[in-house]
C-alpha positions in Angstrom: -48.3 -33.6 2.6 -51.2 -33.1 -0.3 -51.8 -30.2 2.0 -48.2 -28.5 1.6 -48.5 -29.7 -2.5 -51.3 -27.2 -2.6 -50.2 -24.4 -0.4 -47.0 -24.4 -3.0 -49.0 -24.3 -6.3 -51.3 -21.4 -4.4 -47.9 -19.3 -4.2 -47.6 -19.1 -8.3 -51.0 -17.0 -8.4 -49.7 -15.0 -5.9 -46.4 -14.1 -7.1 -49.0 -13.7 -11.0 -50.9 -10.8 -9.0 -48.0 -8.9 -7.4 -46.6 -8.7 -11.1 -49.5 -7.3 -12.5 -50.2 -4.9 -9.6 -46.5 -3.9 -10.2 -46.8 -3.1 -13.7 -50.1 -1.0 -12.7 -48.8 1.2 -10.3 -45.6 1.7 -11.9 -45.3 5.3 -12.7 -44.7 6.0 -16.1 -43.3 9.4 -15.7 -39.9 7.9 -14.3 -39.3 5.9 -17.8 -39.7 9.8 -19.3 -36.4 11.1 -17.8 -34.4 8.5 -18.4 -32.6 7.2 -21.8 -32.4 3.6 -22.4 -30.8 1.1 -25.3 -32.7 -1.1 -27.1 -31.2 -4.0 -29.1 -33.4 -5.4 -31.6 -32.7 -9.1 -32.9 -31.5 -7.7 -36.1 -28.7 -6.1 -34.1 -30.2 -2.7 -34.5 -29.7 -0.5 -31.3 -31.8 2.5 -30.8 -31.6 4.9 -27.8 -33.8 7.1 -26.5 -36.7 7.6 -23.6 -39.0 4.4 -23.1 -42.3 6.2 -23.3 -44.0 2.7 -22.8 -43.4 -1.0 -22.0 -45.5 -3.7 -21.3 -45.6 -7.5 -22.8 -47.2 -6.2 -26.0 -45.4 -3.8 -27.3 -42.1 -1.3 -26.1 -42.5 2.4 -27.8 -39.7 4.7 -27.3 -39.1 8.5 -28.6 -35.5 9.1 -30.1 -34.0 12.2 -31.0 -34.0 12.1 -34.6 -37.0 9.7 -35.3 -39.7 10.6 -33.2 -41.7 7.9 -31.1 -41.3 4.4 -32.4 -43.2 1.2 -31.7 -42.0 -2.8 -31.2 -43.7 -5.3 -30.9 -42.1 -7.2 -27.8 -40.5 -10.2 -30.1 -38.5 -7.7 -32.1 -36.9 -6.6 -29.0 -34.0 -9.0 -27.5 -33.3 -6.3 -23.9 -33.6 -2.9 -23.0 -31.2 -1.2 -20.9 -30.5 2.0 -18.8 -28.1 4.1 -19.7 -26.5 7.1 -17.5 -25.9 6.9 -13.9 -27.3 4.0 -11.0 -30.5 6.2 -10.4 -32.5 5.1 -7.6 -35.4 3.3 -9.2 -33.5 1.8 -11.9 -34.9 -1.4 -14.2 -32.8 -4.3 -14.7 -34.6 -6.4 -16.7 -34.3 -10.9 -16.5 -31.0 -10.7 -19.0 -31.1 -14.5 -19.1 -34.8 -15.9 -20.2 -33.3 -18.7 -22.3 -32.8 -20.5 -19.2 -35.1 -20.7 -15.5 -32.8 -22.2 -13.1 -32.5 -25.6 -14.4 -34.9 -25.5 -17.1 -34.2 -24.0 -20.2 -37.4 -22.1 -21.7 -37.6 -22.2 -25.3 -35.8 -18.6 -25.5 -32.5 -18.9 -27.0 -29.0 -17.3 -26.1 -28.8 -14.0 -27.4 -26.4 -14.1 -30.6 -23.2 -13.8 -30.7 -22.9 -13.2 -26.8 -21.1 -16.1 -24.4 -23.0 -16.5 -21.0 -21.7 -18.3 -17.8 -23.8 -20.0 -15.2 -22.5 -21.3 -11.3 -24.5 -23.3 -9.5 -23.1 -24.6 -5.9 -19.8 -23.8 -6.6 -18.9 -27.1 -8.1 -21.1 -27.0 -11.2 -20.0 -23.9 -14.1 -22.3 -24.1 -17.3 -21.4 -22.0 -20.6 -23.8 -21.2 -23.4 -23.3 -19.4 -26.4 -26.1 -18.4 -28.5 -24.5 -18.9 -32.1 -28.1 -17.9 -34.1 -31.4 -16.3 -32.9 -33.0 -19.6 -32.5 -29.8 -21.7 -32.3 -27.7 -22.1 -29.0 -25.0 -24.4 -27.6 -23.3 -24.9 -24.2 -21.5 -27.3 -21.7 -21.3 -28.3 -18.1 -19.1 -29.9 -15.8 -17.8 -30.1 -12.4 -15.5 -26.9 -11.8 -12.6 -29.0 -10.3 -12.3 -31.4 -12.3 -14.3 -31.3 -15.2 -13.3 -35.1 -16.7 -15.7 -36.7 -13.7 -19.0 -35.1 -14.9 -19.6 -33.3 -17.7 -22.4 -32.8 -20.4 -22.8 -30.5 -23.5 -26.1 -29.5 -25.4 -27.9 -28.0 -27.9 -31.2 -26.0 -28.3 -33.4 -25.0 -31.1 -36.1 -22.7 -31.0 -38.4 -20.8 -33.3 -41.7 -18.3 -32.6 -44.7 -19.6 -34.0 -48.0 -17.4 -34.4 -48.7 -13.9 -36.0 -47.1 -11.9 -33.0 -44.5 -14.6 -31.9 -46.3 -14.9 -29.1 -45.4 -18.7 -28.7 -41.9 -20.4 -29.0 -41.6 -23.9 -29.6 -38.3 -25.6 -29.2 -36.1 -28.4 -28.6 -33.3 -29.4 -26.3 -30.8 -32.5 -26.7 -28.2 -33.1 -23.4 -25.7 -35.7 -23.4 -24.0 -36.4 -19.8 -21.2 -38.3 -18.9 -19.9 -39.4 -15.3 -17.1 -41.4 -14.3 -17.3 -44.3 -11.7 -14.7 -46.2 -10.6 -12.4 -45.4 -14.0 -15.3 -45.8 -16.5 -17.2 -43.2 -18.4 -20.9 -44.0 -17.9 -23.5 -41.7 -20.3 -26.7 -40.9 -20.8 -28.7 -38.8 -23.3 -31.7 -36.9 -22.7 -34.3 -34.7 -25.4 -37.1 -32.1 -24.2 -39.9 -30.5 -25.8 -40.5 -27.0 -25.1 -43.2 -25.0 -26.1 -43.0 -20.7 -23.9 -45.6 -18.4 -23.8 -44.9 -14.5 -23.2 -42.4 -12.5 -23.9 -38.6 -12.9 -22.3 -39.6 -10.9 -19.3 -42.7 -12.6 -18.5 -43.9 -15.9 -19.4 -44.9 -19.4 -19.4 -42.9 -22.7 -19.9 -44.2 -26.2 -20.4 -41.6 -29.3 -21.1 -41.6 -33.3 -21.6 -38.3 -35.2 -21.9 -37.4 -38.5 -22.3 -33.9 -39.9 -21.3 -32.0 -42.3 -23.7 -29.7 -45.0 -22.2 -28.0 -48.1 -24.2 -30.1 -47.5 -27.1 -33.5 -47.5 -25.6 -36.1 -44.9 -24.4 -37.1 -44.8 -20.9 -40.6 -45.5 -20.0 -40.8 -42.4 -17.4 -41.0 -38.7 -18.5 -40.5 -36.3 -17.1 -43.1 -33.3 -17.2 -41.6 -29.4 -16.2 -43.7 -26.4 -15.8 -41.9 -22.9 -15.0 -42.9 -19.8 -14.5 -41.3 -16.5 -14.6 -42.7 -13.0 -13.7 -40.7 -9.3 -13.2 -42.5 -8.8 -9.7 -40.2 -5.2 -9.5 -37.8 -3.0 -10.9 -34.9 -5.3 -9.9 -36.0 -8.4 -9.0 -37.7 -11.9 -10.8 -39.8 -14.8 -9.7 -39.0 -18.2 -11.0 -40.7 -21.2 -9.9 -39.4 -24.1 -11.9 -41.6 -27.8 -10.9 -40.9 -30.7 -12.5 -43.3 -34.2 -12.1 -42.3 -37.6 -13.3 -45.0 -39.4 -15.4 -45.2 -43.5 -14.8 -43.7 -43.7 -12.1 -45.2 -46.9 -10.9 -47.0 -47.5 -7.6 -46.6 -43.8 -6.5 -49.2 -41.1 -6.7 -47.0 -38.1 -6.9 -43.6 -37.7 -7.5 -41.5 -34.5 -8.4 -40.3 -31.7 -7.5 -41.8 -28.1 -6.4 -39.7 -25.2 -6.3 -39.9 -20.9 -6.0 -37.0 -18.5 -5.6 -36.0 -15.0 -6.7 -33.4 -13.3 -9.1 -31.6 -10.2 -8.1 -31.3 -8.7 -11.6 -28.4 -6.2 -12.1 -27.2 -4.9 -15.2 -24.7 -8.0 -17.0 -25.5 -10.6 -14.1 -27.8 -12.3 -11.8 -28.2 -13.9 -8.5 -30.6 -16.9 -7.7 -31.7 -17.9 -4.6 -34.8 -20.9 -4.4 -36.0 -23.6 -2.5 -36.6 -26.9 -3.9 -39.6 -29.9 -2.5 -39.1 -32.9 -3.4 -42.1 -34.9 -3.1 -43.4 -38.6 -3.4 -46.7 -39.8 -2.2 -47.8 -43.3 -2.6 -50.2 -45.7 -0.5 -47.5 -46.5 1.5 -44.5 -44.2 0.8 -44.0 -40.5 1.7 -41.3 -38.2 1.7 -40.5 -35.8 4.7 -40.8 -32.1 3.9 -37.7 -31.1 3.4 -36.4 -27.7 1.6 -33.5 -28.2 -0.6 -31.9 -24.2 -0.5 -30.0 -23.3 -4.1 -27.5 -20.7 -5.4 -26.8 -19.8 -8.6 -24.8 -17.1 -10.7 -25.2 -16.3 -14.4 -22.9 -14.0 -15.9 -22.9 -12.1 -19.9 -19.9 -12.0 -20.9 -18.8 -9.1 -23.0 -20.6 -6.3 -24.1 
């Protein structure tokens, strides 16, 4: 088991290394002949060919104001305008959230997204500042058996914005046998990168009849633009006191098929607990997911 634990965690530098030989051999000549939007946080849109891009810094050349540069925090997406070249970039239009996880990115503003997972679970989110977003859950059938809403505040900290720290607060509810049965749960965030590429690190605490519970739970994500049309997102999550065990949580890697106002996930989760005299089977949990923008 510790063996398959460390084969998993050797993926991530792997997937680290084919994102960086991508953005080395990408030919910048390409980005020349194309025209793409870019929509800055302040709402201002600019258009024009994207000369160069990388997690620094975007500089394009318009038509009436010659080559400008932005830093990568002034920039909320780029786009491709025109036809469906072959080639064409669709960047990660959804970095406020992993899978699961949410990073400490917030919902673009102003713009409503929907997420599916399974089927049976539908998830809105709409981002109603730059740092401020808000969203529900709930079972797509019948929404009155489980449901949960939330709330997320971020803000950049650092010189270039670098760094985002924020906060998330869930509450769920579930109904058994006729009763509504809740719990509460609040997670750190602190991201590292920029939306297309970056680094997330979480600790949340669930709240239950008034108390605290003693076990947190640690996340670490991961997400890297490994080509023009695709993401890697490994999303992990570890449960800290967990008694008697030595281990427990979950490992997990997938990819999302970016296209130009929605996504497709597909992953594999491990769950894993190793103890003295407990351990799990391997056993690969397969996802789905769908995210949607809604509107322009």
């Amino acid at each position: 088991m510790k063996y398959l634990l460390f084969g998993c965690l050797w993926l991530i530098p792997c997937f680290v290394w084919a994102q960086n030989e991508y953005y080395k051999k990408k030919d910048s000549s390409t980005a020349l002949k194309r025209t793409y939007a870019i929509i800055l946080n302040d709402g201002t849109q600019l258009r024009g060919e994207l000369v160069h891009q990388d997690s620094v810094e975007a500089v394009i050349r318009t038509g009436n104001l010659g080559e400008i540069r932005l830093r990568a925090d002034q920039i909320v997406r780029i786009e491709q305008l025109g036809s469906q070249a072959q080639g064409e970039v669709y960047p990660n239009l959804f970095p406020q959230t992993m899978r699961l996880v949410p990073t400490a990115f917030s919902a673009e503003r102003g713009k409503l997204y929907y997420r599916n997972y399974y089927l049976y679970i539908s998830q809105f989110e709409y981002g109603v500042t730059d740092n401020w977003s808000v969203g529900t859950t709930f079972y797509s059938f019948l929404p009155t058996n489980l449901f949960s809403v939330n709330t997320k505040l971020t803000v950049p900290v650092g010189s270039q914005n670098r760094v985002r720290v924020g906060i998330n607060a869930q509450y769920a509810a579930v109904r058994f046998d006729g009763i509504l049965e809740g719990i509460g749960y609040v997670q750190g965030i602190v991201t590292t990168g920029d939306r297309q590429n970056n680094t997330t690190y979480g600790l949340g605490w669930s709240l239950s009849g008034g108390e605290v519970s003693r076990n947190v739970v640690g996340t670490f994500g991961l997400v890297r633009k490994v080509s023009p049309k695709l993401t890697f997102i490994s999303e992990n999550f570890i449960l800290i006191g967990s008694g008697s065990v030595d281990f427990a949580g979950v490992l997990s890697a997938g990819i999302r098929f970016d296209r130009r106002r929605h996504a497709f996930d597909l992953a594999a989760y491990i769950p894993l607990i190793i103890g003295p005299t407990i351990s799990t089977p391997v056993t690969l949990i397969p996802f789905g997911s769908y995210h949607l923008r809604i509107g322009k």
